[in-house]
MDTraj code that builds the backbone (N, CA, C; nanometers):
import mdtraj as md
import numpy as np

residues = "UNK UNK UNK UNK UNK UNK UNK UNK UNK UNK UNK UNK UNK UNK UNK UNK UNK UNK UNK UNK UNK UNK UNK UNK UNK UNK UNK UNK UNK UNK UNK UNK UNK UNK UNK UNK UNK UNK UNK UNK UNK UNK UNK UNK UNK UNK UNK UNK UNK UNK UNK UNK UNK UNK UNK UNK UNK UNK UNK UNK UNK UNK UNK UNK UNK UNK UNK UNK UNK UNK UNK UNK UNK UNK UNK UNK UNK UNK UNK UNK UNK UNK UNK UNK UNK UNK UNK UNK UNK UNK UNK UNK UNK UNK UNK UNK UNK UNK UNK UNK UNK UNK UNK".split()
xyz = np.array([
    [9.5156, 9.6399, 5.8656],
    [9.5080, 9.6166, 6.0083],
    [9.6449, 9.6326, 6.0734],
    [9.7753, 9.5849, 5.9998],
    [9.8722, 9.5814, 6.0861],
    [9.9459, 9.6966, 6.1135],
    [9.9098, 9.8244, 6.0179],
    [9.9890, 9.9094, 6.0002],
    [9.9197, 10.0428, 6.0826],
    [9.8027, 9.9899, 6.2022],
    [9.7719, 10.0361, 6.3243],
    [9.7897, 9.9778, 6.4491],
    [9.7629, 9.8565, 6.4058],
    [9.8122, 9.7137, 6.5176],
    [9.9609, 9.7268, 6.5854],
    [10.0855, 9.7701, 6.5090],
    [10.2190, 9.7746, 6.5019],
    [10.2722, 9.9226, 6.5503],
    [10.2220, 10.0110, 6.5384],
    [10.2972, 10.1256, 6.6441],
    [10.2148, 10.0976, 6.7897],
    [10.0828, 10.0605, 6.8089],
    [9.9961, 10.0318, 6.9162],
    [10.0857, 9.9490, 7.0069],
    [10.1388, 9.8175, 6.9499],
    [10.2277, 9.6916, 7.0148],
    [10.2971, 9.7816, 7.0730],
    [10.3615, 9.8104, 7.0011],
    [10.5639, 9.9549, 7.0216],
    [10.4959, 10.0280, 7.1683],
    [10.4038, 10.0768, 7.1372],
    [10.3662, 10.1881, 7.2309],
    [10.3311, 10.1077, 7.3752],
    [10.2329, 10.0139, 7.3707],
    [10.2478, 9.9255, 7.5109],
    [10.3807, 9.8557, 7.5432],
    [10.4818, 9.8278, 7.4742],
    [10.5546, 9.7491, 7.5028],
    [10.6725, 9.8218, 7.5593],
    [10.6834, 9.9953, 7.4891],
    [10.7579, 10.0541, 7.5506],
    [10.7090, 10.0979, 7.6747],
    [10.5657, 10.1411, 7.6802],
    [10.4992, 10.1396, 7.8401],
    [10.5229, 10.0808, 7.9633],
    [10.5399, 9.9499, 7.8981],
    [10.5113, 9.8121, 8.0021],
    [10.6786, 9.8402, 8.0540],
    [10.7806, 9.8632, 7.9529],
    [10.9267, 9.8251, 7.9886],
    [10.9833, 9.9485, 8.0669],
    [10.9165, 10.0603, 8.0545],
    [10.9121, 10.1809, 8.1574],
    [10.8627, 10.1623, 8.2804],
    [10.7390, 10.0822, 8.2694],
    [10.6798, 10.0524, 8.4142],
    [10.7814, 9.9277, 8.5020],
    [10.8380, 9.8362, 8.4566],
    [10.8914, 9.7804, 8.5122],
    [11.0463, 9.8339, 8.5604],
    [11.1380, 9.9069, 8.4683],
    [11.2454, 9.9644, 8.5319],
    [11.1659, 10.0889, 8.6357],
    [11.0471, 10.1595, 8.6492],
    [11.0622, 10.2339, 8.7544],
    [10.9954, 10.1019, 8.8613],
    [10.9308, 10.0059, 8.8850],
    [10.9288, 9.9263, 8.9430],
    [11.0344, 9.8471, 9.0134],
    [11.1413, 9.7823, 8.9487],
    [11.2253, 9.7424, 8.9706],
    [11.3528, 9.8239, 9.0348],
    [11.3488, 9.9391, 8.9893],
    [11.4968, 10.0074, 8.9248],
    [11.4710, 10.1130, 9.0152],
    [11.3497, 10.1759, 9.0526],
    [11.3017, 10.3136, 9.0459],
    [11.4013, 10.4287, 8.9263],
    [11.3640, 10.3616, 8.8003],
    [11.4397, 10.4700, 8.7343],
    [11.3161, 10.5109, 8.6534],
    [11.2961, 10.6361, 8.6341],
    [11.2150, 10.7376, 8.5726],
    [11.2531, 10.7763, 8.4507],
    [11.1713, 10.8218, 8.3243],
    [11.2773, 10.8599, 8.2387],
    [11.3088, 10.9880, 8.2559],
    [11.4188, 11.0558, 8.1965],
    [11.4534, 11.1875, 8.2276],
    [11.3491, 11.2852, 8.1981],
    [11.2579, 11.3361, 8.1435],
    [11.1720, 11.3830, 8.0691],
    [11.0334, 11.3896, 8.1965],
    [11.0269, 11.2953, 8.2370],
    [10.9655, 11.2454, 8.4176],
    [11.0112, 11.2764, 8.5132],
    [11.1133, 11.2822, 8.5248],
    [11.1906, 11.2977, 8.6486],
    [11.1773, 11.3674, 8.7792],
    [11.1256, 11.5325, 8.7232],
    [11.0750, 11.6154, 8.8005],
    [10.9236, 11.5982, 8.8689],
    [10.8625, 11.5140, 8.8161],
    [10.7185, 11.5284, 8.8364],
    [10.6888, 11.3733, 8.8873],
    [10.7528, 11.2638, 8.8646],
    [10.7635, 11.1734, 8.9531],
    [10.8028, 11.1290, 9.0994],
    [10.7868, 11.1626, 9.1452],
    [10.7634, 11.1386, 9.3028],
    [10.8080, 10.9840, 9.3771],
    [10.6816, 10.9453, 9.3329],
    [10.6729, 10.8175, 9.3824],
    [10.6637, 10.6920, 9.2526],
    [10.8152, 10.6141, 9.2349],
    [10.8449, 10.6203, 9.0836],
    [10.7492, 10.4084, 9.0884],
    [10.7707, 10.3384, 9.2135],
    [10.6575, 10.2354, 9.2209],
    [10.5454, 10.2370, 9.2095],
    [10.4948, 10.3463, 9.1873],
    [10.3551, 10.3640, 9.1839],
    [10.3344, 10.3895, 9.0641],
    [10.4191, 10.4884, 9.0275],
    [10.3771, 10.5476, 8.8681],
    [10.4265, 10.4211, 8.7885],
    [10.5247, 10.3186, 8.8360],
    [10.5545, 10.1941, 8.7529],
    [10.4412, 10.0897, 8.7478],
    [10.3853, 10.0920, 8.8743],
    [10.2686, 10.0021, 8.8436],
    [10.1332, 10.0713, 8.7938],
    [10.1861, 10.1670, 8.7282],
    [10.0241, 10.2499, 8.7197],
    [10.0445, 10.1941, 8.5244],
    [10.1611, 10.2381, 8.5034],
    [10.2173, 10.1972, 8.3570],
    [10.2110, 10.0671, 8.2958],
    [10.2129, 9.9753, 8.3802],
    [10.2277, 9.8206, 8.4124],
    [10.0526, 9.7745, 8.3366],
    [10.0000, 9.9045, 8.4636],
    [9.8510, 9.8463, 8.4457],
    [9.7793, 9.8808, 8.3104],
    [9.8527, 10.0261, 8.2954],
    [9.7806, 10.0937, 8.1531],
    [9.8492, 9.9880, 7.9998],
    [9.9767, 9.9740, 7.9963],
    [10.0356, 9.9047, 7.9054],
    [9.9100, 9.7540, 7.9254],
    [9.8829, 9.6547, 8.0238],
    [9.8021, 9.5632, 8.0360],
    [9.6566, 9.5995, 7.9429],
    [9.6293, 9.7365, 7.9870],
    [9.4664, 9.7519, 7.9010],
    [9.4870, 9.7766, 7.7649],
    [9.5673, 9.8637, 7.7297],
    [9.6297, 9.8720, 7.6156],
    [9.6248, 9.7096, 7.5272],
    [9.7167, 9.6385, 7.5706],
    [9.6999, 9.5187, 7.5385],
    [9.6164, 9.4236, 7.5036],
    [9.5189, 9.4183, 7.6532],
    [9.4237, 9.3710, 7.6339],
    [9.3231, 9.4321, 7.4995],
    [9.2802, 9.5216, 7.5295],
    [9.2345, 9.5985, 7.4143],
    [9.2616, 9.5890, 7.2778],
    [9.3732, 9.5689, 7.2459],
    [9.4311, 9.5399, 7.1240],
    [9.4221, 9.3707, 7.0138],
    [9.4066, 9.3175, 7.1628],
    [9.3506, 9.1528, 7.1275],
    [9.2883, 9.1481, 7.0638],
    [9.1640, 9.2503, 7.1007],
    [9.0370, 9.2565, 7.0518],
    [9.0363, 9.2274, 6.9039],
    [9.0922, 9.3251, 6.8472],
    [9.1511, 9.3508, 6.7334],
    [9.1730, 9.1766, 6.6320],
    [9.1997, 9.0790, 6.7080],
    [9.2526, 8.9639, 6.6391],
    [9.1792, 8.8689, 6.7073],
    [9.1670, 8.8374, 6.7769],
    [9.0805, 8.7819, 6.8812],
    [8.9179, 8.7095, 6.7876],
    [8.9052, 8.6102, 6.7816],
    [8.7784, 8.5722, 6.7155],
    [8.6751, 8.5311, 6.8395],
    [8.6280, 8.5788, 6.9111],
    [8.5371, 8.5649, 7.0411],
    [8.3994, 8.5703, 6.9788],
    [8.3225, 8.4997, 7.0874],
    [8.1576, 8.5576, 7.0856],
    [8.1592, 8.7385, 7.1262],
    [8.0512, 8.8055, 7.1189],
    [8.0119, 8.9021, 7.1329],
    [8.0149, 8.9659, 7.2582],
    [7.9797, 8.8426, 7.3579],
    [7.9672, 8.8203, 7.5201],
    [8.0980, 8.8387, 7.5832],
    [8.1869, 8.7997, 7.5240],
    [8.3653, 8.7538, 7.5812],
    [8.3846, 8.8864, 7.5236],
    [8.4062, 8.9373, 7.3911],
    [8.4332, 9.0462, 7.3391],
    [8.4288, 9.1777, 7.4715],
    [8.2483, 9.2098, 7.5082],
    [8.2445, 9.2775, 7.5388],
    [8.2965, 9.3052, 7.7116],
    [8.3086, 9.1598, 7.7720],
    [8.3611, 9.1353, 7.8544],
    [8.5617, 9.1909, 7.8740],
    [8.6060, 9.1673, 7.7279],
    [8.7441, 9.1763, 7.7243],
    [8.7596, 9.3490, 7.7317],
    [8.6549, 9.3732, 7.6906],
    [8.6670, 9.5676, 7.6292],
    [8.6417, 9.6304, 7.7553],
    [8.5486, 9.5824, 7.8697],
    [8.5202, 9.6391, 7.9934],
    [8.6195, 9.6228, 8.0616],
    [8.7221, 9.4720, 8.0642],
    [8.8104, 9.4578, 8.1525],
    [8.9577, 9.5431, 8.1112],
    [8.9586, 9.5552, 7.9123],
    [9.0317, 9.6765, 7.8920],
    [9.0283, 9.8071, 7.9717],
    [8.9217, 9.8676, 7.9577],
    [8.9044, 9.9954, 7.9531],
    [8.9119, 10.0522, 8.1369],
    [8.8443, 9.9876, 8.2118],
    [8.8761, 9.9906, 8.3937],
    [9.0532, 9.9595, 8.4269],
    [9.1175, 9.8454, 8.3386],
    [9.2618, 9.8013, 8.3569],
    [9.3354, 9.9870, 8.3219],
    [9.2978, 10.0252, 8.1878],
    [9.3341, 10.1619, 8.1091],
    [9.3416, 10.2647, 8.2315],
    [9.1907, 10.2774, 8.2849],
    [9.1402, 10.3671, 8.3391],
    [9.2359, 10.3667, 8.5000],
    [9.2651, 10.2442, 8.5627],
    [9.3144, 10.2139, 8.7306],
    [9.4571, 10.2631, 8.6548],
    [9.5243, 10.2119, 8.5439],
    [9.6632, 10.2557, 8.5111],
    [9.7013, 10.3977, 8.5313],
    [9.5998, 10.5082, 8.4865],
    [9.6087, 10.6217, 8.4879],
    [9.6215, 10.6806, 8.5712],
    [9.5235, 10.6117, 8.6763],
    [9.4963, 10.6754, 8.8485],
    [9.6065, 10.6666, 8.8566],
    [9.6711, 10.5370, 8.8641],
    [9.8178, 10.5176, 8.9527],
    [9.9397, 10.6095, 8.9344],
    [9.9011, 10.6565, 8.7888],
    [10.0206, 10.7034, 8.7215],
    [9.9986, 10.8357, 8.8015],
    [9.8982, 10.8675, 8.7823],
    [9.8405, 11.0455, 8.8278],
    [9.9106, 11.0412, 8.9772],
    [9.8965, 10.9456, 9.0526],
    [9.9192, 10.9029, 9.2271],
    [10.0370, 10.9370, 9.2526],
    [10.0735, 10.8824, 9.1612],
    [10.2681, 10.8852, 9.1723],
    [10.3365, 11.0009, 9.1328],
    [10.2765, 11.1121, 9.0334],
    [10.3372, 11.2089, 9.0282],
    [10.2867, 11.3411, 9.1015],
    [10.3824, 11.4194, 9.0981],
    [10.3724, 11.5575, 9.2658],
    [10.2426, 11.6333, 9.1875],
    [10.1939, 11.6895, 9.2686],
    [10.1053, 11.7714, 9.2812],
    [10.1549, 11.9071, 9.2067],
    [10.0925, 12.0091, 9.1552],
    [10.1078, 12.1313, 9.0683],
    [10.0998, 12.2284, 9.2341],
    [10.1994, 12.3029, 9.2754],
    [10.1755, 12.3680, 9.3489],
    [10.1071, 12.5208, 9.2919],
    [10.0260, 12.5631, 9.3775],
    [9.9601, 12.7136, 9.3289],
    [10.0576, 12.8148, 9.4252],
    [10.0486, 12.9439, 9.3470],
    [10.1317, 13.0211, 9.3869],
    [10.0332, 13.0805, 9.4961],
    [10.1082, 13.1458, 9.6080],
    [9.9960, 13.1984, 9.7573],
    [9.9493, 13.2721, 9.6956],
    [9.8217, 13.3484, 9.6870],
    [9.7427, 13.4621, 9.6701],
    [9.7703, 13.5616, 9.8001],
    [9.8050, 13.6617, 9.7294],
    [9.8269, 13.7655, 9.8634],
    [9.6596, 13.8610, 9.9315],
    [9.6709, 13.8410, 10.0512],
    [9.5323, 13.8733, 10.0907],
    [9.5101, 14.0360, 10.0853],
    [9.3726, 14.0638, 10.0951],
    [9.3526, 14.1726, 10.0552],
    [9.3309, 14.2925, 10.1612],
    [9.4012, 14.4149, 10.1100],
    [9.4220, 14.4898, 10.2530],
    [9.3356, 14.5890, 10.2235],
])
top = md.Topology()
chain = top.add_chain()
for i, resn in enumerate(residues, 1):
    res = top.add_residue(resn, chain, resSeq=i)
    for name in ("N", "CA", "C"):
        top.add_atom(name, md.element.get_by_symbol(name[0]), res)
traj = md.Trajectory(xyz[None], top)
């Protein structure tokens, strides 16, 4: 169990600590930079995805009824899902090149 459990942690925790310096900081990582825009948004979009992540991962250890379980996995997976939007929100748009019209 732990030796999936333990890069999973790493991976939200480095999420979560990205979302808060572009939150806080507006700092982006370099690798982002160009395609981040709007760096509060994409921080709280990270914030939210690192949260489902998390949540999700409970699961994992978590001794619940079946009811709470499936309750925790829905509130994972919408937390996952709103993180993404945000993230998508915050970064620029793919511009298309003009199509030249036809003569």
């Amino acid at each position: 169990m732990s030796y999936t459990l333990v890069p999973a942690v790493l991976a939200a925790g480095l999420l979560a600590a990205a979302g808060v310096a572009a939150l806080t900081r507006g700092w982006v990582a370099p690798w982002l930079r160009s395609a981040v825009v709007r760096p509060g948004r994409w921080g709280a979009g990270a914030l939210l995805l690192a949260t489902g992540l998390a949540t999700g991962m409970s699961l994992r250890v978590l001794d619940v009824p079946p009811s709470v379980d499936d309750a925790l996995l829905a509130a994972a997976v919408v937390q996952a899902v709103a993180g993404g939007v945000l993230q998508g929100r915050g970064q620029r748009r793919p511009r298309h090149a003009p199509t030249k019209a036809a003569s």
